[in-house]
Residue frames as a rotation matrix with the C-alpha (Angstrom) as fourth column:
UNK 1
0.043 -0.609 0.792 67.18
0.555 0.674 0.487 89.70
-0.830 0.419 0.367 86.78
UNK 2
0.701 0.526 0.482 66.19
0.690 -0.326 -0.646 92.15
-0.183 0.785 -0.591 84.03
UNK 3
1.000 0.012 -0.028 68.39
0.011 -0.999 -0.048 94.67
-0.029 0.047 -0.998 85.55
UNK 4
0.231 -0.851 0.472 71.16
0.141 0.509 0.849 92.82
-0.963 -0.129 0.237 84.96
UNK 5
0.467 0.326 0.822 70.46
0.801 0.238 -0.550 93.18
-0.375 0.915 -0.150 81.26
UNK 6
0.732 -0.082 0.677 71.52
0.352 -0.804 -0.479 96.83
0.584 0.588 -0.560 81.42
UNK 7
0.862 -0.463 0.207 74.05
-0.396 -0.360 0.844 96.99
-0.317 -0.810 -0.494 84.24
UNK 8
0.437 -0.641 0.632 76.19
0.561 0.743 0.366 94.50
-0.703 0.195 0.684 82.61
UNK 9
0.210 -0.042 0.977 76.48
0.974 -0.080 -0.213 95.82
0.087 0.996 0.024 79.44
UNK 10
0.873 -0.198 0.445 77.17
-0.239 -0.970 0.039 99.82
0.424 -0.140 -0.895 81.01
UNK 11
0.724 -0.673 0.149 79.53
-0.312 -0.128 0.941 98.74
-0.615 -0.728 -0.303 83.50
UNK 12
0.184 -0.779 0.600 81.89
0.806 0.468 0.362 97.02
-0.563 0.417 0.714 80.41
UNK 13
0.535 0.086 0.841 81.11
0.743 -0.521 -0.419 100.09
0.402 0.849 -0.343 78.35
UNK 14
0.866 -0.392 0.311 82.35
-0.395 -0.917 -0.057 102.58
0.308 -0.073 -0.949 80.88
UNK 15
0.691 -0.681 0.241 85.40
0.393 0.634 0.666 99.85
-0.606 -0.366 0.706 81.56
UNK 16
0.046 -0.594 0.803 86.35
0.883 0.400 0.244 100.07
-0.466 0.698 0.543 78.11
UNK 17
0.833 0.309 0.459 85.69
0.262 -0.951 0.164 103.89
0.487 -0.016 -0.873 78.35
UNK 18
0.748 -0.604 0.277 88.51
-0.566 -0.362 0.741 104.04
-0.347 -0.710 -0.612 81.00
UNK 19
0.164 -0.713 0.682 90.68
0.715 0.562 0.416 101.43
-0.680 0.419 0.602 78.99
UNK 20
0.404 0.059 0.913 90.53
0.832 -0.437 -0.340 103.68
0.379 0.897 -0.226 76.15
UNK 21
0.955 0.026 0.296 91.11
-0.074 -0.943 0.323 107.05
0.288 -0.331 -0.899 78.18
UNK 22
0.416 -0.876 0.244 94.49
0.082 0.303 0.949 105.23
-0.905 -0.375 0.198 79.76
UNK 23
0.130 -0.687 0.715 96.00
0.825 0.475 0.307 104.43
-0.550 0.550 0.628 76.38
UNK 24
0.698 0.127 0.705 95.20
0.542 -0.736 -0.405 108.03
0.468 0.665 -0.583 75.07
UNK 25
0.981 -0.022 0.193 97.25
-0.145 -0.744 0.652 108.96
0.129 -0.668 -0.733 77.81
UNK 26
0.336 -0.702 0.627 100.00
0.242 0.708 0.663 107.03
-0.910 -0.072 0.408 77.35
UNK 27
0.174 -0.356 0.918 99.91
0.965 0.246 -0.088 107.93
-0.194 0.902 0.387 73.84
UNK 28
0.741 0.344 0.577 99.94
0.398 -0.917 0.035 111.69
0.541 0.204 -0.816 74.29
UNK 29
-0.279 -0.959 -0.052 102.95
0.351 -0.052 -0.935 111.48
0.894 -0.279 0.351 77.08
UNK 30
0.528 0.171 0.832 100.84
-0.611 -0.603 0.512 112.44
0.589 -0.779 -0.214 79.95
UNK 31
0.854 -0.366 0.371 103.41
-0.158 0.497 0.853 109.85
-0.497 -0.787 0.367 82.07
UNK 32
0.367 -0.917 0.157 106.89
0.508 0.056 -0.860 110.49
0.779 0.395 0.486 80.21
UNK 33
-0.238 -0.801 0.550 108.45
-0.161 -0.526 -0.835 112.94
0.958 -0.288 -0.003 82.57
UNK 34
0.669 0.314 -0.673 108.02
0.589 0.329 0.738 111.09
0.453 -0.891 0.036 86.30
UNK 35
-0.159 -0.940 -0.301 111.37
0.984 -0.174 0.024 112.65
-0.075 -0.293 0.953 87.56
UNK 36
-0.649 -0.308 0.696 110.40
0.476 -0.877 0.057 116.47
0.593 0.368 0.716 86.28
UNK 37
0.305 0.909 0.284 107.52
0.044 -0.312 0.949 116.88
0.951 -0.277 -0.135 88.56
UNK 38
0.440 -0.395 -0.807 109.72
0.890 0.315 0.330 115.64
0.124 -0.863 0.490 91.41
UNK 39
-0.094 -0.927 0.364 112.27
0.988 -0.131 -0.079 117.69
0.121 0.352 0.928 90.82
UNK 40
-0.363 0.128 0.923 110.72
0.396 -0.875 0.278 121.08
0.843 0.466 0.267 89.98
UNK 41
0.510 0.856 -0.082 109.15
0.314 -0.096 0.945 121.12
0.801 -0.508 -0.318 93.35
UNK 42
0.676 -0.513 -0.529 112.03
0.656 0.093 0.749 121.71
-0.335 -0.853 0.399 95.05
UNK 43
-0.506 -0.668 0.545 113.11
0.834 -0.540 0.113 124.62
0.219 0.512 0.831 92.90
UNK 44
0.113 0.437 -0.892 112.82
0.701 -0.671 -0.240 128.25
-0.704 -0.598 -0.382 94.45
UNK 45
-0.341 -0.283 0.896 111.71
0.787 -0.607 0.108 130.54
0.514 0.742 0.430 92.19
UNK 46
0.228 0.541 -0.809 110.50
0.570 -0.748 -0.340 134.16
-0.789 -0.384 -0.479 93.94
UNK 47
0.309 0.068 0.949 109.60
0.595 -0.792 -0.137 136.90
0.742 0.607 -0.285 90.84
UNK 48
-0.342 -0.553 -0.760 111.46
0.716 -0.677 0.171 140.18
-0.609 -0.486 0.627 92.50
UNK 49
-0.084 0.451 0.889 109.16
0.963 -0.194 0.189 142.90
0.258 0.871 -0.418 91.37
Protein backbone atom coordinates (compact mmCIF):
# COMPACT_ATOMS: atom_id res chain seq x y z
CA UNK A 1 0.00 0.00 0.00
CA UNK A 2 2.94 2.35 0.60
CA UNK A 3 3.90 1.98 -2.93
CA UNK A 4 1.04 3.43 -4.00
CA UNK A 5 2.13 6.61 -2.27
CA UNK A 6 4.78 7.15 -4.95
CA UNK A 7 3.36 5.52 -8.06
CA UNK A 8 0.37 7.64 -7.94
CA UNK A 9 1.77 10.77 -7.65
CA UNK A 10 4.73 9.90 -10.73
CA UNK A 11 2.36 8.42 -12.98
CA UNK A 12 0.11 12.02 -12.88
CA UNK A 13 3.40 13.87 -13.00
CA UNK A 14 4.67 12.20 -16.13
CA UNK A 15 0.75 12.52 -17.46
CA UNK A 16 0.90 16.07 -17.06
CA UNK A 17 4.51 15.90 -18.48
CA UNK A 18 2.97 14.54 -21.77
CA UNK A 19 -0.09 17.01 -21.47
CA UNK A 20 2.29 19.75 -21.41
CA UNK A 21 4.69 18.36 -24.25
CA UNK A 22 1.30 18.04 -26.63
CA UNK A 23 0.30 21.67 -26.19
CA UNK A 24 3.96 22.86 -26.83
CA UNK A 25 3.46 21.19 -29.92
CA UNK A 26 0.52 22.50 -30.98
CA UNK A 27 1.78 25.77 -30.06
CA UNK A 28 4.98 25.67 -32.08
CA UNK A 29 3.01 24.21 -35.38
CA UNK A 30 4.51 20.84 -35.24
CA UNK A 31 0.77 19.66 -36.79
CA UNK A 32 -0.12 22.75 -39.18
CA UNK A 33 0.98 21.35 -42.47
CA UNK A 34 -0.88 17.60 -42.60
CA UNK A 35 -1.27 17.83 -46.48
CA UNK A 36 2.67 18.95 -47.09
CA UNK A 37 4.11 15.78 -45.86
CA UNK A 38 1.64 13.89 -48.04
CA UNK A 39 2.28 15.57 -50.84
CA UNK A 40 6.07 16.02 -50.96
CA UNK A 41 6.44 12.32 -50.97
CA UNK A 42 5.36 11.89 -54.17
CA UNK A 43 7.64 14.51 -55.65
CA UNK A 44 10.75 13.26 -57.76
CA UNK A 45 13.55 15.11 -57.16
CA UNK A 46 17.06 13.32 -58.61
CA UNK A 47 20.25 16.05 -58.10
CA UNK A 48 22.02 15.49 -61.79
CA UNK A 49 25.61 15.87 -60.87
Amino acid sequence: MSGLTYLIPIALGMGLVGLAAFFWAMRTGQYDDMEGSASRILIDEEDDL
